[in-house]
C-alpha positions in Angstrom: 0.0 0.0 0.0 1.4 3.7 -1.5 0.5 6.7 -1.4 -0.1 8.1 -4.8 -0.6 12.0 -3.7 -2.3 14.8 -2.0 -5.2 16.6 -3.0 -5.8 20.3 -0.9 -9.4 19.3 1.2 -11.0 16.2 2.2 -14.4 16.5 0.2 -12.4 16.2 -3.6 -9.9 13.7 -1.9 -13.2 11.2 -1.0 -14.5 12.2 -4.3 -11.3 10.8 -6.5 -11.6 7.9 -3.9 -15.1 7.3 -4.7 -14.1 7.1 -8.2 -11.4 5.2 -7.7 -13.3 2.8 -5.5 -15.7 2.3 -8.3 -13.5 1.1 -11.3 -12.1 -1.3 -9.0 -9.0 0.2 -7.1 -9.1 -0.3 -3.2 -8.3 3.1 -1.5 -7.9 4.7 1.9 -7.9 8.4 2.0 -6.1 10.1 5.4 -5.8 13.2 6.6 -2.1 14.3 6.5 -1.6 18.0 7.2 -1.7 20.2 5.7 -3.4 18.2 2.7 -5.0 14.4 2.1 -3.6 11.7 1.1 -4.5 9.3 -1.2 -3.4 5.7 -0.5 -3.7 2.5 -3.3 -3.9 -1.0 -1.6 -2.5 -2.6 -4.8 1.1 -2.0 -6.2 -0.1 -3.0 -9.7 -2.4 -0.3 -9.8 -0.4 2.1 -8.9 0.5 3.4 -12.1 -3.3 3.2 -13.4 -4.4 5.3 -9.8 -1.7 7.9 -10.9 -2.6 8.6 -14.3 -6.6 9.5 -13.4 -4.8 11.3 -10.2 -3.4 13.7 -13.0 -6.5 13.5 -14.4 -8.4 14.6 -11.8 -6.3 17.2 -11.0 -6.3 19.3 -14.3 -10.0 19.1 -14.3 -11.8 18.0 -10.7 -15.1 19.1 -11.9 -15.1 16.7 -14.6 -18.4 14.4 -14.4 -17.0 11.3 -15.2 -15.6 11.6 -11.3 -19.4 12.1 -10.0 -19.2 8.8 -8.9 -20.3 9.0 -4.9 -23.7 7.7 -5.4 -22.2 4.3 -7.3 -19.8 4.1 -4.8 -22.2 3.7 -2.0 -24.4 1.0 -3.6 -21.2 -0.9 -4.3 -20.3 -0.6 -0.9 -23.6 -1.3 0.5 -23.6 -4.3 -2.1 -20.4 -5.9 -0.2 -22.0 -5.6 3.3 -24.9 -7.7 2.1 -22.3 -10.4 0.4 -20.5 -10.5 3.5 -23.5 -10.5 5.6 -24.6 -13.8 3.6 -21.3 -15.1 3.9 -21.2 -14.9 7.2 -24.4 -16.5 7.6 -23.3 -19.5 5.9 -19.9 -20.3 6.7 -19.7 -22.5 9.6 -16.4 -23.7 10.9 -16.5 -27.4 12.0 -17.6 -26.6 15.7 -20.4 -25.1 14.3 -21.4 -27.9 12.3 -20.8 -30.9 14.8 -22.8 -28.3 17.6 -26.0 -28.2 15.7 -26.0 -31.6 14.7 -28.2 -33.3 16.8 -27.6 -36.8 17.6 -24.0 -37.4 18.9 -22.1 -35.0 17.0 -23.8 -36.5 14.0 -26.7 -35.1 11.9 -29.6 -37.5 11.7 -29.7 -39.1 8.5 -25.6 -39.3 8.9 -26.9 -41.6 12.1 -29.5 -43.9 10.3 -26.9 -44.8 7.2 -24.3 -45.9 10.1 -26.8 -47.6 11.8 -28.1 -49.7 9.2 -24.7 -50.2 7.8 -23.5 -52.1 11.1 -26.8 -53.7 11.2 -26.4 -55.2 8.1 -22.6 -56.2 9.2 -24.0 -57.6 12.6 -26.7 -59.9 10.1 -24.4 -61.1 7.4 -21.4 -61.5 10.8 -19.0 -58.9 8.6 -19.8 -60.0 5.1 -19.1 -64.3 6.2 -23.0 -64.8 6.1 -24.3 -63.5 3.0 -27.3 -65.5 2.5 -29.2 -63.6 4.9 -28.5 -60.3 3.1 -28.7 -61.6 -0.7 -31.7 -59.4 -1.2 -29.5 -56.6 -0.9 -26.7 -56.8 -3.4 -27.2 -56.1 -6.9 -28.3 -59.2 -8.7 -29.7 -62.3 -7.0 -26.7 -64.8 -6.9 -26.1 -68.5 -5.7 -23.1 -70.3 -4.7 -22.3 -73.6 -6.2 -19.3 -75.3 -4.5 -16.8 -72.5 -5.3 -18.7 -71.0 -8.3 -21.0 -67.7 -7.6 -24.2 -67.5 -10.6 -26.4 -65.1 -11.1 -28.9 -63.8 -14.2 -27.6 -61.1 -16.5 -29.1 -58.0 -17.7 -30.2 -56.6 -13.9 -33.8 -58.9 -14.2 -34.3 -58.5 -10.4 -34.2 -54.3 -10.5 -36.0 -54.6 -14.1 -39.0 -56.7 -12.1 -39.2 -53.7 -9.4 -36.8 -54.8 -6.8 -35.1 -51.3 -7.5 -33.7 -50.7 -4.3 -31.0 -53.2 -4.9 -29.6 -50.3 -6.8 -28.9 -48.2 -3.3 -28.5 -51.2 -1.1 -25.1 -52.8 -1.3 -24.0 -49.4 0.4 -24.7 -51.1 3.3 -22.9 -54.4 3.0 -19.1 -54.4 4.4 -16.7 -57.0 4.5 -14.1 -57.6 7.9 -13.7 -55.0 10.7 -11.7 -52.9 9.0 -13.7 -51.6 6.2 -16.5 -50.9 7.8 -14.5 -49.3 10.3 -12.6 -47.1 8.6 -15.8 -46.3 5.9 -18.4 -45.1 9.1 -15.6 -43.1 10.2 -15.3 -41.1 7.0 -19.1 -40.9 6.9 -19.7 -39.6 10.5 -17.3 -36.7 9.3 -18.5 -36.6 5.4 -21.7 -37.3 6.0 -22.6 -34.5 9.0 -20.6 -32.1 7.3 -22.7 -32.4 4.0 -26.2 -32.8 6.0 -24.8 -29.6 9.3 -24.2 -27.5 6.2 -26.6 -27.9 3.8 -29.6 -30.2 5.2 -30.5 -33.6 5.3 -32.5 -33.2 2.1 -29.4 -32.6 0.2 -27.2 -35.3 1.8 -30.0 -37.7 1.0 -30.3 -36.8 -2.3 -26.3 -37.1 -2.7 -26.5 -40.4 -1.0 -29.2 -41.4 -3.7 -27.8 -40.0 -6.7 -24.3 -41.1 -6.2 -25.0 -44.7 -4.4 -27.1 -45.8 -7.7 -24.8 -44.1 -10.2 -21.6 -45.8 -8.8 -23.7 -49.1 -8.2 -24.3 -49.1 -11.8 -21.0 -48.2 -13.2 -19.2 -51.0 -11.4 -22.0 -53.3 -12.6 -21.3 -52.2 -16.4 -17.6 -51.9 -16.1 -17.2 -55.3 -14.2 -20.4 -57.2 -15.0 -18.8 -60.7 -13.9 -17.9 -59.3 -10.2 -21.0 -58.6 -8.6 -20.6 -59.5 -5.1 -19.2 -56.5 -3.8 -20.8 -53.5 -1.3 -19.8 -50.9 0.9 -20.4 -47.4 1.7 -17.1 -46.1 0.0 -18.1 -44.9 -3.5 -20.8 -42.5 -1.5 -18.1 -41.2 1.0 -16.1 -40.6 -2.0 -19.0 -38.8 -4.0 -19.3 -36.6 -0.9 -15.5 -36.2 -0.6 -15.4 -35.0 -4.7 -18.8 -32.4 -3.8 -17.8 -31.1 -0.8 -14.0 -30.5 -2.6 -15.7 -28.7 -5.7 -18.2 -26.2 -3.2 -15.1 -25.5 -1.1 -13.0 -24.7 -4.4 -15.9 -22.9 -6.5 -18.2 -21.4 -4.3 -16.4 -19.3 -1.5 -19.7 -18.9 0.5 -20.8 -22.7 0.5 -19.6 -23.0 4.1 -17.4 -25.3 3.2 -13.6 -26.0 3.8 -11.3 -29.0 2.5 -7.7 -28.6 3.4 -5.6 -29.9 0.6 -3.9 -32.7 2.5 -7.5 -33.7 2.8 -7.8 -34.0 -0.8 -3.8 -35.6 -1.1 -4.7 -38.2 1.3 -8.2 -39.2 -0.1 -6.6 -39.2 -3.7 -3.7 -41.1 -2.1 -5.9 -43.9 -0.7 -7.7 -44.2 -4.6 -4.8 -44.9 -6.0 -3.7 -47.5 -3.8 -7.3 -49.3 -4.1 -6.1 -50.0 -7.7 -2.7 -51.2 -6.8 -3.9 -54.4 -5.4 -2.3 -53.7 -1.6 -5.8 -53.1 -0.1 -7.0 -56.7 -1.5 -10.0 -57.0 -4.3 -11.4 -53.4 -4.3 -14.7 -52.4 -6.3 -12.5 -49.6 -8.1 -14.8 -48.7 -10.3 -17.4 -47.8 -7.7 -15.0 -44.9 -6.2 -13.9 -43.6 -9.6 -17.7 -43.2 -10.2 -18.7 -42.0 -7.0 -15.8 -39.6 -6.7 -16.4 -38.0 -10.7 -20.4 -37.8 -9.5 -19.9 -35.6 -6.4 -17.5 -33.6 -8.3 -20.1 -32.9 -11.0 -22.9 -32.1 -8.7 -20.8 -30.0 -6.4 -19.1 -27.9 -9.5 -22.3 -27.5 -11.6 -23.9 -26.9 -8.0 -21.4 -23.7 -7.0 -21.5 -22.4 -10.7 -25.5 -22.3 -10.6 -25.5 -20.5 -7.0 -22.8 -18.0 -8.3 -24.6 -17.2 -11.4 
């Protein structure tokens, strides 16, 4: 921040600030006896501020400075954007304290629940029989074979929430574990921010387009679940709000993003065991495209 120069009294130095102020250069005009200073926040437009300083100068009653009236609605305009910003932004405190059950909001509660119910019923994915009706496709096992009937005929004769149900099937401690641990933070973010209407509409949208892309990528491997392509459909929307829209009262630290984009690649590198790949990379592209067209429709 520079000073640029002086002008004699205060009421034409706040009138070239005005004017400055409205085509874009932040200004601060001070008293320094025995005239006013005009002082440019930015050094790059310095040189810009200087010229309409001359300008202003050789002709002060020019109208094209008669700009107080603009000024004040811009600034008026700015009190109401940061008024609504502050509105909305919530630091995490804010949305774990207004989540009501546990630190959790309440849909974020019933998908955990049901998720370990369905764990406790099938004893951690060793007892699938008792879930069947929840994976994609009817199957049967034959000795060591697994059959099943092609072309989705279970959904196509209405049993269309096999579509959203394998979210809730797990396989060994660990993953469901480390997946309701990533949803009690995903999850009540999404739903402390923005409502449990929204989170259950991301849940929907994402669980049956990731369900379906692993079925048409990897049609002859269809006994897989878990609640990891929705956390990463919510990781990819809640990354594009935080990066695109500034007031979504949202924030994703980059290591965040580093670690989650860490842990896809290592799914595909075989350490973690057979992974439903293709149900991340879906899950993870979906939220992004929600949550990008999302912050570009709520900025425009």
């Amino acid at each position: 921040m520079r000073v640029i120069g002086h002008l004699e009294n205060e009421q034409a130095a706040r009138r070239f600030g005005d004017f400055l102020f409205v085509h874009g250069i932040i200004n601060t005009v001070e008293r320094e006896e025995p005239a006013w200073a005009i002082w440019v926040h930015d050094d790059d437009q310095l040189t810009k501020a200087g010229q309409w300083l001359t300008t202003f100068r050789a002709n002060p009653s020019d109208r094209q400075f008669d700009t107080a009236k603009k000024a004040q609605t811009i600034r008026e305009e700015e009190k109401e954007d940061l008024k609504e910003f502050q509105k909305r932004f919530k630091t995490r405190q804010d949305v774990f304290r207004r989540s009501t059950v546990y630190g959790m909001g309440k849909l974020t509660v019933l998908l955990i629940a049901l998720s370990v119910a369905v764990s406790i019923i099938s004893n951690l994915g060793k007892n699938l029989e008792p879930i069947s009706s929840l994976f994609m496709v009817q199957f049967a096992f034959d000795g060591t074979m697994v059959s099943w009937m092609p072309g989705l005929q279970e959904i196509r004769q209405g049993q269309v929430w096999r579509l959203i149900t394998p979210i809730f099937i797990h396989f060994g401690p660990v993953h469901i574990l480390f997946n309701m641990m990533a949803m009690k933070d995903l999850g009540s973010a999404v739903e402390g921010v923005e409502g449990t209407l929204r989170l259950l509409f991301l849940v929907l949208v994402i669980a049956v387009g990731s369900n379906l892309a692993q079925y048409l990528v990897q049609p002859k491997a269809m006994v897989f679940g878990g609640m990891s392509g929705v956390l990463f459909g919510l990781f990819g929307y809640i990354w594009m709000k935080s990066k695109f829209d500034p007031f979504s009262g949202f924030q994703l630290h980059k290591n965040n993003v580093i670690m989650m984009l860490g842990w896809l690649v290592l799914c595909f590198t075989g350490v973690m065991g057979n992974i439903a790949n293709t149900v991340h990379v879906a899950g993870l592209l979906l939220g992004m495209a929600i949550g990008f067209v999302a912050s570009k429709l709520r900025r425009a």
